[in-house]
C-alpha positions in Angstrom: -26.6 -19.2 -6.8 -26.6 -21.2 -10.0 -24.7 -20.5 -13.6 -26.4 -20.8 -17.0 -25.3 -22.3 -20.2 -23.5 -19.1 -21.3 -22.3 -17.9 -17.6 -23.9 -14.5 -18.5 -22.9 -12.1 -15.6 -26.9 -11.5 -14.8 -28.2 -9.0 -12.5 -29.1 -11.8 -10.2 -25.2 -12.4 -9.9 -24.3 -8.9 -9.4 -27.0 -8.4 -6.7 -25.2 -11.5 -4.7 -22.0 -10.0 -4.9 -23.5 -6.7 -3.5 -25.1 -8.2 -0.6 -21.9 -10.5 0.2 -20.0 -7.2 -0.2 -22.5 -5.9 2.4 -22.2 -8.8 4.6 -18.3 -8.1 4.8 -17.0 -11.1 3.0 -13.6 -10.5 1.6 -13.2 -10.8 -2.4 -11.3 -13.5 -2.2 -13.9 -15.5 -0.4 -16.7 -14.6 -2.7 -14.2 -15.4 -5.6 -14.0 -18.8 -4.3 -17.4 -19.3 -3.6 -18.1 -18.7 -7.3 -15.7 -21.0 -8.3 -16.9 -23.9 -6.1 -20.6 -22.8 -7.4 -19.0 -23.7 -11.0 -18.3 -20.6 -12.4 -15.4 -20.0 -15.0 -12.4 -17.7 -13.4 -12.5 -15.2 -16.1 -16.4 -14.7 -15.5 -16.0 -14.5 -12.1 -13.3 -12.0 -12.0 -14.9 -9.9 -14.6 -18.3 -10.2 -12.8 -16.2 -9.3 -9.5 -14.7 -6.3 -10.6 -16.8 -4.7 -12.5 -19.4 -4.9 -10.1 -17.9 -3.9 -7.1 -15.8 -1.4 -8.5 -19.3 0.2 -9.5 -20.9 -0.5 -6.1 -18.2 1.7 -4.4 -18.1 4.4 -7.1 -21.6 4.6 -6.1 -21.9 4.6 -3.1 -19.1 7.1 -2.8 -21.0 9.4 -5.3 -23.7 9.2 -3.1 -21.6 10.9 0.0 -20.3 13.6 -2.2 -16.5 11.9 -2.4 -13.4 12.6 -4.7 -13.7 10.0 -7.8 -11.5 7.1 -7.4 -8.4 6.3 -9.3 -6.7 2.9 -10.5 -4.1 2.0 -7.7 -1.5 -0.5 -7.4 -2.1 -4.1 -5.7 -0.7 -7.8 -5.7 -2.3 -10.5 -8.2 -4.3 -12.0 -5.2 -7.4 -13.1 -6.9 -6.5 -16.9 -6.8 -4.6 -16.6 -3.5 -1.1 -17.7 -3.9 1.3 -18.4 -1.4 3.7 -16.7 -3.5 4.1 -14.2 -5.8 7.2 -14.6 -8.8 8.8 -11.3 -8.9 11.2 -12.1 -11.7 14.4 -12.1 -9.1 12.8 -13.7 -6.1 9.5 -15.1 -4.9 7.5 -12.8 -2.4 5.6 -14.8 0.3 1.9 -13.3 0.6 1.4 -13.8 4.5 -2.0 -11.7 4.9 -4.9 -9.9 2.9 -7.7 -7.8 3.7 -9.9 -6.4 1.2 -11.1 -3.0 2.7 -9.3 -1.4 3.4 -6.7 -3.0 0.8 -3.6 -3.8 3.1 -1.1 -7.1 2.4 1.4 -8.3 4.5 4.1 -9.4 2.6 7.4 -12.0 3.7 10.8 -12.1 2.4 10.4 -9.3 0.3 13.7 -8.0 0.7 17.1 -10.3 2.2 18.8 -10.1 4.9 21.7 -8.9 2.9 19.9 -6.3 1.0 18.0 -4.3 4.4 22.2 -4.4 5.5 23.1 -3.4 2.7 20.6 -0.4 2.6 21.1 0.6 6.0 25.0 0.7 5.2 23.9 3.1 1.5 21.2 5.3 3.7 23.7 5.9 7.4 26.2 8.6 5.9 22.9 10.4 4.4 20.9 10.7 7.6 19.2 14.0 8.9 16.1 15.0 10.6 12.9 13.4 8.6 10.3 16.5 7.0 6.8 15.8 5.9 5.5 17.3 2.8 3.9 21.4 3.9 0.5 21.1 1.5 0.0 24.3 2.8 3.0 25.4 0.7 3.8 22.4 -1.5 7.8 22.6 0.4 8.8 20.3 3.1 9.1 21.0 6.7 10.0 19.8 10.7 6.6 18.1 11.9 6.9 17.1 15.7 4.3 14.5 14.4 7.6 13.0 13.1 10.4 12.0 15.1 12.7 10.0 12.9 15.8 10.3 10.9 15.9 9.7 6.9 16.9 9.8 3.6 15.8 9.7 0.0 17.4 7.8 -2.8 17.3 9.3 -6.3 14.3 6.5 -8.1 17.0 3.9 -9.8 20.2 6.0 -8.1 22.2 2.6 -7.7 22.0 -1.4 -8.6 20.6 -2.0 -4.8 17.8 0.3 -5.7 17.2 -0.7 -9.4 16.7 -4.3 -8.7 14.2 -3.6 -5.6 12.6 -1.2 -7.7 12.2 -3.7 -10.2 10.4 -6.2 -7.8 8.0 -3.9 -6.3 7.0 -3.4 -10.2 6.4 -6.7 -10.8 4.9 -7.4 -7.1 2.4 -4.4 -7.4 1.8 -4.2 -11.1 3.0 -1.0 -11.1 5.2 1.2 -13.3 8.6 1.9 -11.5 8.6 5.3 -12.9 5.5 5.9 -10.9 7.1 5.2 -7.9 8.8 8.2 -5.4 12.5 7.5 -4.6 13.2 4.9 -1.9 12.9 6.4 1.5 14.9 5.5 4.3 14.4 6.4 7.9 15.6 5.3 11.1 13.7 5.2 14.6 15.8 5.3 17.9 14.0 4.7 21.3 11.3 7.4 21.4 10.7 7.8 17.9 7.4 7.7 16.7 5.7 9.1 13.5 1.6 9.7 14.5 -1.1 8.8 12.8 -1.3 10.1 9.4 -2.4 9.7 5.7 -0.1 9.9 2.8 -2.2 11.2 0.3 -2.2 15.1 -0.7 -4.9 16.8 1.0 -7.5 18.3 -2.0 -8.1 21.4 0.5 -4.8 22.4 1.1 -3.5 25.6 -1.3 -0.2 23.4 -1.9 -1.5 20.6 -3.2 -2.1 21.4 -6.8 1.8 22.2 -7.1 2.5 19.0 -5.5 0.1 17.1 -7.6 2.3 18.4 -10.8 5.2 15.7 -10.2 3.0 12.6 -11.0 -0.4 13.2 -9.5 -1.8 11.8 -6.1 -0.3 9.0 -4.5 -2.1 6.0 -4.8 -0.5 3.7 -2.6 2.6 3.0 0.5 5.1 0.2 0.5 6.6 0.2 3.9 9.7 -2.7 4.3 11.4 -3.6 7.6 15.2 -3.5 7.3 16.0 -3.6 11.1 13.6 -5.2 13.9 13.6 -2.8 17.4 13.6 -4.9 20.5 10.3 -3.8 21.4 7.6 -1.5 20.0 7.7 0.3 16.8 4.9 -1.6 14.9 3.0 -0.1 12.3 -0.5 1.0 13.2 -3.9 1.2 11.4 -6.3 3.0 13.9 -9.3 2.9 12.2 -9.4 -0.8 11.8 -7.3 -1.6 15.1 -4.4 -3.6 13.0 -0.8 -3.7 14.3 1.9 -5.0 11.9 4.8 -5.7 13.7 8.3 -5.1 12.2 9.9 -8.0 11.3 13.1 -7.5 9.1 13.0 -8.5 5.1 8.6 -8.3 5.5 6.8 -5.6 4.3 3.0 -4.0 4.5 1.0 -2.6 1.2 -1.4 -0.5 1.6 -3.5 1.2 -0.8 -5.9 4.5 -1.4 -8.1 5.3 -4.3 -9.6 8.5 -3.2 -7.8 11.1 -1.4 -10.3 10.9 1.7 -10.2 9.2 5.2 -13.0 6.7 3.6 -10.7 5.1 2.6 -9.8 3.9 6.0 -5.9 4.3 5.7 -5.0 6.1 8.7 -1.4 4.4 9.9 1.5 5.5 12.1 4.7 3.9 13.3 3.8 3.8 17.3 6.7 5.1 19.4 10.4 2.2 19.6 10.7 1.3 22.9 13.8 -0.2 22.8 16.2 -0.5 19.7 16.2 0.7 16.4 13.8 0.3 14.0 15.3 1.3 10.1 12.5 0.6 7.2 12.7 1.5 3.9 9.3 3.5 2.3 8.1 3.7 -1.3 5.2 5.7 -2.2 3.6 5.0 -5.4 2.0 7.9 -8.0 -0.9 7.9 -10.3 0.9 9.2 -13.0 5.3 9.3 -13.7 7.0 10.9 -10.9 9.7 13.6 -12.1 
């Protein structure tokens, strides 16, 4: 691969992107690649995007899938270490492309998961899952844990970690669901599942009204369990283990299990496990 004069983004160049796409090379790695190969950043990242955004838009067309939305995600293109989220800095411990998960450390303090826990315990009852059949909520065996929703910006606590997962995700808070709480004993589990609104179901449209599909899940450990508990990713065979103050992003811009983002929490074995969930909206969530 060579550059001209100009560093015109030539069909040659999008071609190579392709195949590395193809070839499973992560973005990041072709993005450094190009820049070793003497590329300017802003070409490459343009070249980048645009052409592999258009790649999957077309191959997806091709299968008959939803159209894609914009979705949330980390400023990873350079791969920092850390990422300045105005009150803190966020450690980036892991990427992976596609699907689009980041693990993420000292995302929230060891004061602020207490702290939660202590806001969320008085508030506890029997977790629901959203009925799409019905747009309500209901009991889902699937589901096994206790929880609780804050209002979106219903205290400081919530503002301020609102405010970082903002800045963290380039996302607009008032796109974002209230902060969800939930607590696992020993036993609990929640199976394998996908968090976006199924386009089939009849509820669905009335659920899509308060800010359109989500986009993409924020899931932060506030309390490790002894053992077990992790979060899952069947599809790709990924574990995430839950350590308290991390947190794993994942991300979905179709509502379709192409997308690859099948997760559960697998089944505390000893302990408790508490984490804190925020699922991000295309549009502002009322």
């Amino acid at each position: 691969m060579s550059t001209s004069a100009r560093q015109q983004i030539t069909p040659e160049l999008r071609r190579w992107i392709v195949e590395q796409a193809q070839a499973g090379h992560p973005a990041e790695s072709v993005l450094r690649t190009m820049l070793a190969s003497g590329w300017q950043e802003e070409v490459a990242l343009d070249a980048l995007e645009t052409t592999l955004s258009g790649h999957l838009e077309q191959q997806a067309r091709a299968q008959g899938l939803p159209p894609a939305s914009a979705v949330p995600d980390a400023a990873l293109a350079e791969s920092p270490v850390t990422i300045d989220c105005g009150d803190c800095q966020v450690d980036v411990l892991q990427a992976m492309y596609n699907p689009r998960i980041v693990l993420f450390g000292n995302l929230l303090s060891a004061e602020e998961c207490e702290q939660l826990i202590a806001l969320a315990r008085p508030r506890m009852a029997r977790s629901l899952t959203v009925a799409t059949r019905t747009g309500g909520e209901e009991v889902n065996d699937d589901r096994t844990s206790n929880g609780m929703f804050f209002q979106r910006g219903e205290n400081a606590l919530v503002q301020r970690i609102e405010a970082r997962i903002g800045r963290l995700l380039n996302w607009p808070v008032e796109n974002g669901e209230g902060l969800q709480v939930l607590q696992y004993r020993p036993g609990a589990e929640y199976k394998p599942h996908y968090d976006y609104f199924d386009p089939a179901e009849p509820g669905t449209p009335s659920i899509l009204k308060r800010g359109g599909q989500r986009v993409g899940t924020l899931v932060m450990y506030l309390a490790e369990p002894a053992k077990g508990g992790g979060t899952t990713f069947p599809d790709i065979h990924l574990e995430v283990f839950p350590k308290r103050g991390h947190g794993v992003f994942f991300s979905y811009d179709r509502p379709h299990p192409s997308t690859r983002t099948l997760h559960g929490g697998a089944p505390v074995l000893a302990g408790e496990k508490w984490i804190a969930t925020k699922w991000l909206r295309q549009g502002r969530f009322d």
